[in-house]
C-alpha positions as CSV (number, residue, x, y, z in Angstrom):
1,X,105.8,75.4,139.5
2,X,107.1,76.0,135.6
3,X,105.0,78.8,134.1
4,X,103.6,77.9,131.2
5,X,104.7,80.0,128.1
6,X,101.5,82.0,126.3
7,X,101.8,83.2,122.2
8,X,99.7,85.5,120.6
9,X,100.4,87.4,116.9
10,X,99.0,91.0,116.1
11,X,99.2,92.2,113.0
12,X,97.7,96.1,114.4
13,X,98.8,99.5,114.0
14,X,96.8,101.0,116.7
15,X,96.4,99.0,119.7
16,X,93.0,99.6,121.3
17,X,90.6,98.3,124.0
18,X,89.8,95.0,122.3
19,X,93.5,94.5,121.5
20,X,93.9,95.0,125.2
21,X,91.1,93.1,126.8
22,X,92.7,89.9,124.9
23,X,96.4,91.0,125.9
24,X,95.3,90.8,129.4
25,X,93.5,87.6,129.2
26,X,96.5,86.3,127.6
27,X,99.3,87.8,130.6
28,X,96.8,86.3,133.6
29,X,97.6,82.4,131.3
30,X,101.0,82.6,131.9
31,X,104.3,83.9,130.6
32,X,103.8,85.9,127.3
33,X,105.5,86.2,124.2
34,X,104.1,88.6,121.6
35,X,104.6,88.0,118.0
36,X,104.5,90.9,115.3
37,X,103.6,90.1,111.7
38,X,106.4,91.2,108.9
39,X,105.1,94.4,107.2
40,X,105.4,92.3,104.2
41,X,102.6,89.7,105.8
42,X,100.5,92.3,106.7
43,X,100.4,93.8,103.0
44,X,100.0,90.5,101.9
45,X,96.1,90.1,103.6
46,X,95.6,93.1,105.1
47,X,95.9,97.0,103.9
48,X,99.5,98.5,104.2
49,X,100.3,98.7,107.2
50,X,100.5,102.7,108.7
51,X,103.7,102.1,111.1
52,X,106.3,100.0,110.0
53,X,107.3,96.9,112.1
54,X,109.8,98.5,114.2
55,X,107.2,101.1,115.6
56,X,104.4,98.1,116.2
57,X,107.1,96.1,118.1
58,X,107.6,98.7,120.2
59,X,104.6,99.0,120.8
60,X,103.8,95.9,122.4
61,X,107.3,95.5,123.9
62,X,106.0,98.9,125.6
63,X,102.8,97.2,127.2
64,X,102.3,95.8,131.0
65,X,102.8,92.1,130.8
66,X,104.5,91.3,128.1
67,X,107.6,89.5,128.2
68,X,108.7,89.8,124.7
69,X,108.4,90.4,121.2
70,X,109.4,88.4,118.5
71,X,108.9,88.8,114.7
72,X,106.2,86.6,112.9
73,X,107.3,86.5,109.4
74,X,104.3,85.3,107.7
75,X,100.6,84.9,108.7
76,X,101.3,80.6,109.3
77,X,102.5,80.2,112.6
78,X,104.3,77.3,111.8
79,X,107.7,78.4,112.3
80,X,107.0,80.5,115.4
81,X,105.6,77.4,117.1
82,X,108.3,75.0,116.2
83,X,110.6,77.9,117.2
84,X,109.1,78.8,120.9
85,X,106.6,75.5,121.5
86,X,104.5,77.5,123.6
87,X,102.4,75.8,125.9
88,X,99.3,77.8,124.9
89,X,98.0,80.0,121.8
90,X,95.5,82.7,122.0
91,X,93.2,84.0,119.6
92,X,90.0,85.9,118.8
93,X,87.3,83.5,117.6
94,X,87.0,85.0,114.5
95,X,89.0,82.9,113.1
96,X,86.8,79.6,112.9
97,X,85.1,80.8,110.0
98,X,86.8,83.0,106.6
99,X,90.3,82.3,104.7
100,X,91.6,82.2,108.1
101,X,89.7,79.1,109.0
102,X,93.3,76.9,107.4
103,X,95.4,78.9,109.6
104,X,93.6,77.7,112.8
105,X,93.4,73.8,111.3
106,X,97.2,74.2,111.3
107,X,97.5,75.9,114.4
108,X,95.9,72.8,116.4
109,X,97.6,70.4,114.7
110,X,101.0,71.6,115.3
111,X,100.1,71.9,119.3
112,X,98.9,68.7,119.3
113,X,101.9,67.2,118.5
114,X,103.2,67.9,121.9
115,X,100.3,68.6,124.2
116,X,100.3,72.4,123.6
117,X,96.5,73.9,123.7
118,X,94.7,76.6,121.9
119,X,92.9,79.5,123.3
120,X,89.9,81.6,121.6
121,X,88.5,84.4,123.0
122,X,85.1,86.2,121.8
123,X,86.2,88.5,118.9
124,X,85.3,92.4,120.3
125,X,82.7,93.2,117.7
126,X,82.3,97.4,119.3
127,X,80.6,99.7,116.9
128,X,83.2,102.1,118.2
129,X,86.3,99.9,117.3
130,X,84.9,99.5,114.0
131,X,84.6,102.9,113.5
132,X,88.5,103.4,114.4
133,X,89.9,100.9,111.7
134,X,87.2,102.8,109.4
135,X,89.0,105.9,109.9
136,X,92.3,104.3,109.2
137,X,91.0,102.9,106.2
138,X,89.7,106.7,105.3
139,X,93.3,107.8,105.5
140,X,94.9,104.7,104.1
141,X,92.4,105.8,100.7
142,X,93.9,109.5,100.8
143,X,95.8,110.8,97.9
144,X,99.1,111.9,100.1
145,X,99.0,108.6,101.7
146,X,97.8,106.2,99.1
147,X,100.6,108.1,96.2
148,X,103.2,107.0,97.4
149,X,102.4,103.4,98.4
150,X,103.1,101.1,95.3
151,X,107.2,103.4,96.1
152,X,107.0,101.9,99.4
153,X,106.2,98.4,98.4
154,X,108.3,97.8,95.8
155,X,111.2,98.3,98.7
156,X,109.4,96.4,101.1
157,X,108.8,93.5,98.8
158,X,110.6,94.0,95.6
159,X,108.0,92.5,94.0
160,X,104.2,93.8,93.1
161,X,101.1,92.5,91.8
162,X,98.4,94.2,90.2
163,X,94.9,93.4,87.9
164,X,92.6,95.7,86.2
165,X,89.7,97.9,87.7
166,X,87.3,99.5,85.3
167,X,84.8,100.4,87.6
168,X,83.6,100.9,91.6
169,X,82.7,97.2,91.8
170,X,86.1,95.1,89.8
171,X,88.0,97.9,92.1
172,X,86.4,96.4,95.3
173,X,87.1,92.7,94.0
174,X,90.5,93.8,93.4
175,X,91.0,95.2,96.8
176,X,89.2,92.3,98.7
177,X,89.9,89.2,96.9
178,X,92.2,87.1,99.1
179,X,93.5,83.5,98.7
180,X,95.3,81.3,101.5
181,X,97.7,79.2,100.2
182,X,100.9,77.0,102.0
183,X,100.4,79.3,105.3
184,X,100.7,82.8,102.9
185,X,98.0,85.3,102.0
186,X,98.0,86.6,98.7
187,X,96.0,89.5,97.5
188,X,96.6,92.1,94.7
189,X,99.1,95.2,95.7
190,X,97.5,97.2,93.5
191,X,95.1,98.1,90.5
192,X,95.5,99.3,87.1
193,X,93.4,101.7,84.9
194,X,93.7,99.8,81.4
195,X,93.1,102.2,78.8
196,X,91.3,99.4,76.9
197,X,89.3,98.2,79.6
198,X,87.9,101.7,80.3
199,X,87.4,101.9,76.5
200,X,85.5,98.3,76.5
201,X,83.2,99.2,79.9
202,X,82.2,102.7,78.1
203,X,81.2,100.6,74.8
204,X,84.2,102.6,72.8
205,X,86.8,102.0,70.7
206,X,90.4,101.4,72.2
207,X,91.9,104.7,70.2
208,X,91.9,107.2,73.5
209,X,88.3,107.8,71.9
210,X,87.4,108.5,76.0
211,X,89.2,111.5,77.0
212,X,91.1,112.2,80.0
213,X,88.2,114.0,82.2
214,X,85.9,111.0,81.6
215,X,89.0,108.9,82.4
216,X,89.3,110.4,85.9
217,X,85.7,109.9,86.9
218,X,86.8,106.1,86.5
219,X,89.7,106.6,88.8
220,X,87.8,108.8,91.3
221,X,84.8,105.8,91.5
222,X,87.5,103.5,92.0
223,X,89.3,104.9,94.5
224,X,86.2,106.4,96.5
225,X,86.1,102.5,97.4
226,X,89.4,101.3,98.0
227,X,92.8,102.0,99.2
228,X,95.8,100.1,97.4
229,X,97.7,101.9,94.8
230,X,97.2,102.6,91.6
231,X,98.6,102.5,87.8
232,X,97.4,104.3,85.3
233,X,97.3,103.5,81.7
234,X,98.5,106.8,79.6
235,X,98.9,105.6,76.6
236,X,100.8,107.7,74.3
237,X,100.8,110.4,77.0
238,X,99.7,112.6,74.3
239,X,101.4,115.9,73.4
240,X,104.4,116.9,76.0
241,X,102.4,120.1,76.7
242,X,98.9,118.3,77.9
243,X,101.3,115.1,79.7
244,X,102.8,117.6,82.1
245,X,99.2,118.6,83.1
246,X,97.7,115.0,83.1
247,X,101.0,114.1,85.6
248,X,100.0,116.8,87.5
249,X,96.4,116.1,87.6
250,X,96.8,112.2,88.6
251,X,99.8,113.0,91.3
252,X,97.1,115.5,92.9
253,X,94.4,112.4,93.0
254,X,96.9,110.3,94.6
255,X,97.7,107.7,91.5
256,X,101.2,106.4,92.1
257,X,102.8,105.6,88.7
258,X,101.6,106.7,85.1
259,X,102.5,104.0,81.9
260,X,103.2,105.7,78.5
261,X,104.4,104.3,75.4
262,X,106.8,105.3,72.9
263,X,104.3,105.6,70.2
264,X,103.0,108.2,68.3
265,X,100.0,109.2,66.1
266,X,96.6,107.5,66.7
267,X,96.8,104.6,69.3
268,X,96.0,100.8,68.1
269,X,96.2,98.5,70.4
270,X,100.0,96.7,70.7
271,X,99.0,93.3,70.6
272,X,97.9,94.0,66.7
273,X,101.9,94.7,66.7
274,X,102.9,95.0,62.6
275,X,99.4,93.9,61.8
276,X,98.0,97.6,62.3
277,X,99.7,101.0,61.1
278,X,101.9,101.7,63.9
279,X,104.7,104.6,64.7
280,X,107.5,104.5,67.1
281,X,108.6,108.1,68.6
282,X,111.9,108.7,68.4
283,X,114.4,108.4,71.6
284,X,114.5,112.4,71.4
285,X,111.0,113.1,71.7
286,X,109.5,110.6,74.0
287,X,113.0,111.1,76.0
288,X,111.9,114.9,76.1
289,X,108.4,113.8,77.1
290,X,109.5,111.8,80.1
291,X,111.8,114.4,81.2
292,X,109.2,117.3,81.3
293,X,106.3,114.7,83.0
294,X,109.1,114.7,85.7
295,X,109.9,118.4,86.2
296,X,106.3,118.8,86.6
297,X,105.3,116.2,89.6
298,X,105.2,118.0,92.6
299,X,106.5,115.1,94.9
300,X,109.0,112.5,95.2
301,X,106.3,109.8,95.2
302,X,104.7,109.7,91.8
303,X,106.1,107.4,89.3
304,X,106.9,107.6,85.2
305,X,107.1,104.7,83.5
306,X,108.2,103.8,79.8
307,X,107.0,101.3,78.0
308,X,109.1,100.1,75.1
309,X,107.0,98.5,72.1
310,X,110.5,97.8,70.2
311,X,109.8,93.9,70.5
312,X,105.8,94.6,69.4
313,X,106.9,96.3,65.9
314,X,110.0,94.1,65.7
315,X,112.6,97.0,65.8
316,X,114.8,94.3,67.7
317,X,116.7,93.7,71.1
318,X,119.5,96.6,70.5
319,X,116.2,98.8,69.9
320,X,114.5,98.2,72.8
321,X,118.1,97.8,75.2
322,X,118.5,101.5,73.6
323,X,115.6,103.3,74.4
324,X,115.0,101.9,77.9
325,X,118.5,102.9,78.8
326,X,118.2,106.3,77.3
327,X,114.3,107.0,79.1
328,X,116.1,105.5,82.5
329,X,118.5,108.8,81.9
330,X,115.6,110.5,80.7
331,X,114.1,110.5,84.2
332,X,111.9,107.5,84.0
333,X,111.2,105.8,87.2
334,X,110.7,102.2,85.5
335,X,110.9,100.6,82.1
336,X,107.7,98.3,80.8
337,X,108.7,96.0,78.1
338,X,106.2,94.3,76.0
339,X,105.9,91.4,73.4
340,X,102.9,89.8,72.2
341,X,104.3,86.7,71.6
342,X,103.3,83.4,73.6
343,X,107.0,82.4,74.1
344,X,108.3,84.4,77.0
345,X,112.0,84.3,76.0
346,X,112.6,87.8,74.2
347,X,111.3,89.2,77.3
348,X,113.3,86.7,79.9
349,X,116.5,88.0,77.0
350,X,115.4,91.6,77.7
351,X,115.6,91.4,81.5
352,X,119.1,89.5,81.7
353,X,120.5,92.3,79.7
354,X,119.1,95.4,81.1
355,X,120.0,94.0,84.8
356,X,123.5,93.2,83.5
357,X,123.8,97.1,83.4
358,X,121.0,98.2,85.5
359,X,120.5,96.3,88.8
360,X,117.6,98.7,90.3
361,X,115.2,100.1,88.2
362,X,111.8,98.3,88.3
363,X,110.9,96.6,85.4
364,X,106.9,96.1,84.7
365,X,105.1,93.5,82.7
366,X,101.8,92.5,81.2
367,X,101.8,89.3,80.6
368,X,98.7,89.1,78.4
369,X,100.5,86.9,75.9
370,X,103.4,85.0,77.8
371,X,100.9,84.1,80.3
372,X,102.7,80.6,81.5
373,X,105.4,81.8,83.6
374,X,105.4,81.9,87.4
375,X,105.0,85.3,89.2
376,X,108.1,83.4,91.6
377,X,110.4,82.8,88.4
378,X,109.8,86.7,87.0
379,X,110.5,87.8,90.3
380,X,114.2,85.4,90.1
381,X,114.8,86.8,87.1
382,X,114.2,90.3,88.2
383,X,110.4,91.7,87.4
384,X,109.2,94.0,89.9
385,X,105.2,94.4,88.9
386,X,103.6,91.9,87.0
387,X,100.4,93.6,85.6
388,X,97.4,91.1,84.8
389,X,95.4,94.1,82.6
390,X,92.0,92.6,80.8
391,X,91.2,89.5,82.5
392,X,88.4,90.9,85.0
393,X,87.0,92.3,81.6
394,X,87.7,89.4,79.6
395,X,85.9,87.1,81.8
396,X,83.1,89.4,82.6
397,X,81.8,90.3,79.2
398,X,81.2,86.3,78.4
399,X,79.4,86.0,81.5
400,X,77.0,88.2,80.9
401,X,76.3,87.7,77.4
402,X,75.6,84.4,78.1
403,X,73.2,85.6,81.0
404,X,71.4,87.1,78.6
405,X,71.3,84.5,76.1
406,X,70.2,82.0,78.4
407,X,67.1,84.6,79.4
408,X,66.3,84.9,75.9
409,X,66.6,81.0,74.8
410,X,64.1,79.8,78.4
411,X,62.1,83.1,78.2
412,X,62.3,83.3,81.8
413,X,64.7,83.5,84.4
414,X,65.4,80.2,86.1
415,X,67.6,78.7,84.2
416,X,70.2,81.8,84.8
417,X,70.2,81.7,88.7
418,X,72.5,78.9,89.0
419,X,75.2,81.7,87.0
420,X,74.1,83.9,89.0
421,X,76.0,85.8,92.1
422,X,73.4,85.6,94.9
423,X,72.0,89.3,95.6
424,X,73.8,88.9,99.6
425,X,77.1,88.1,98.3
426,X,77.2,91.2,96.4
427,X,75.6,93.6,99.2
428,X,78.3,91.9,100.9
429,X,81.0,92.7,99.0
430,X,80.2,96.4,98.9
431,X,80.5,97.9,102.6
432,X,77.6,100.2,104.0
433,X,80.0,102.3,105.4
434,X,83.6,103.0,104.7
């Protein structure tokens, strides 16, 4: 008799006995092929993975009963199963319900095209297992470990994405939010510590009015929470002498990239551009400022970048072509270029020329103002982090003001619960133990 051919994806990086209670299920249906997600579709739901592919294939090529191991490149099986046609797929259960309830839709429908079956097993829902991804999630959220992430996936994927977190609670919807679309899981690679969104939360004036120490206690409530990487907005970066200690300082909490901009004197925000008094530093200076932020970073992992606000006061193309080139020599570890016009094309201008002459240094944007391009068309024409940096705040503050408007207008309550996130969803969101 034919044996009939068994699939089942992991996307682990420590196999233990639940892993191996299904495997074993899986061997006694027939012969079995073992798929292993892409590093790049595991980061894309899930937190970065620990061991790269090659290690979790062999892995499982490693194990009793398997017959091979092929790569799944992205969390729809769709390709595998028009690849291999397997006679059977096996999965935990836990899939019937959640953003992975589409993947299993597709999943049947594709096998019953030609008579293949799925297979669901109880999920292993052991304290003790629970407690083991817990502590991988404990060391995914260290400094050493969580520094030099965003590094790491900007050469996995090329391409980042990241919102702003002002707070314990937008950092949790930042790490957890999740949306299934076209067989792909898309989540945020990282977060970013808007100096005007800190400002805003604290009820203060966007002029670096909060000072750095009050600024880490945002950064260490954030990350006491989650694990992806972070940004952090530096503004001006201040004096050279107190921006070699604030490197120092965020390197040793584990942030993985500092933003400053070449401005000086007291900050306003950009997007007032010529509106507001404003003062460029000169290439020397913020050149010199880059340089010693570098000399002082202890590791290889933490990343300087400079943002260029040439297009914001209208100095020009050449302006901003000039100083990005010179802060690249300078030691910076990516450029930001900013405009805050709604018509992308300066910036689409800005990237053709600096990749005519620069192929690999990671350019950042916030598009705040040219907000209707295509995260897919930046990344074409060479982006690397697209930085989304108010909306959370943006959208939170008229919520709640109108919440409390609606109170006062019905002088009760009522009329505000249909606004309002139920009181589970949020004990859900935040995890009793982590």
């Amino acid at each position: 008799m034919n044996q009939q051919t068994v699939y089942i994806a992991f996307s682990t990086d420590i196999i233990h006995s639940g892993h191996l209670s299904i495997l074993n299920k899986a061997v006694s249906l027939g012969s079995l092929t073992v798929g292993v997600l892409s590093d790049t579709a595991v980061a894309s739901f899930k937190r970065y993975p620990l061991l790269p592919y090659a290690e979790r294939k062999k892995l499982f090529e490693n194990l009793k009963g398997v017959d091979r191991v092929v790569c799944q490149e992205t969390m729809s099986y769709h390709d595998v199963i028009e690849q291999l046609h397997p006679d059977i797929v096996v999965h935990g259960d836990d899939w019937k319900m959640g953003f992975q309830k589409p993947l299993r839709e597709e999943v049947i429908s594709l096998l019953s095209a030609y008579g293949g079956k799925l297979v669901e097993f109880p999920y292993t829902n052991d304290p003790e297992l629970r407690a083991i991804e817990n502590r991988y999630r404990a060391e995914a959220a260290l400094p050493d470990v969580r520094r030099g992430r965003l590094k790491k996936m900007l050469g996995l994927k090329g391409f980042v994405t990241a919102i702003e977190a002002h707070s314990g609670i937008t950092g949790l919807i930042a790490e957890q939010t999740k949306v299934l679309q076209d067989g792909r899981t898309y989540q945020f690679d990282a977060m970013w510590i808007s100096s005007l969104c800190d400002s805003t939360a604290k009820g203060k004036p966007d002029i670096e009015l909060v000072d750095m120490t009050s600024r880490f206690r945002t950064i260490d409530d954030i990350m006491e929470v989650t694990t992806k990487p972070i940004i952090f907005d530096g503004d001006t970066g201040g004096l050279t002498e107190h921006f070699v200690y604030t490197v120092r300082t965020l390197e040793r909490m584990g942030v993985s990239m500092i933003i400053i901009e070449d401005k000086t004197g007291l900050k306003k925000n950009s997007l007032f551009g010529i509106d507001v008094q404003q003062t460029q530093d000169s290439i020397e200076n913020f050149s010199a400022k880059i340089a010693a932020g570098k000399k002082a970073q202890k590791t290889k992992d933490f990343m300087i970048c400079a943002r260029i606000e040439s297009l914001i006061l209208e100095k020009g193309m050449e302006d901003a072509l000039t100083r990005a080139f010179a802060f690249v020599n300078a030691g910076a570890d990516a450029v930001m270029i900013h405009s805050r016009k709604k018509d992308p094309n300066e910036i689409k201008e800005f990237i053709a020329k600096f990749r005519q002459q620069d192929r690999t240094t990671p350019i950042v944007l916030v598009p705040t103002s040219f907000n209707t391009v295509y995260e897919e068309e930046w990344k074409e024409l060479g982006a690397n982090i697209i930085i989304y940096a108010n909306q959370l705040t943006r959208t939170g503050f008229p919520a709640m003001q109108n919440a409390a408007r609606t109170i006062l207008e019905n002088h009760r309550a009522k009329e505000c619960d249909d606004i309002c996130m139920p009181i589970k969803d949020i004990i859900t969101l935040i995890p009793e133990e982590r």
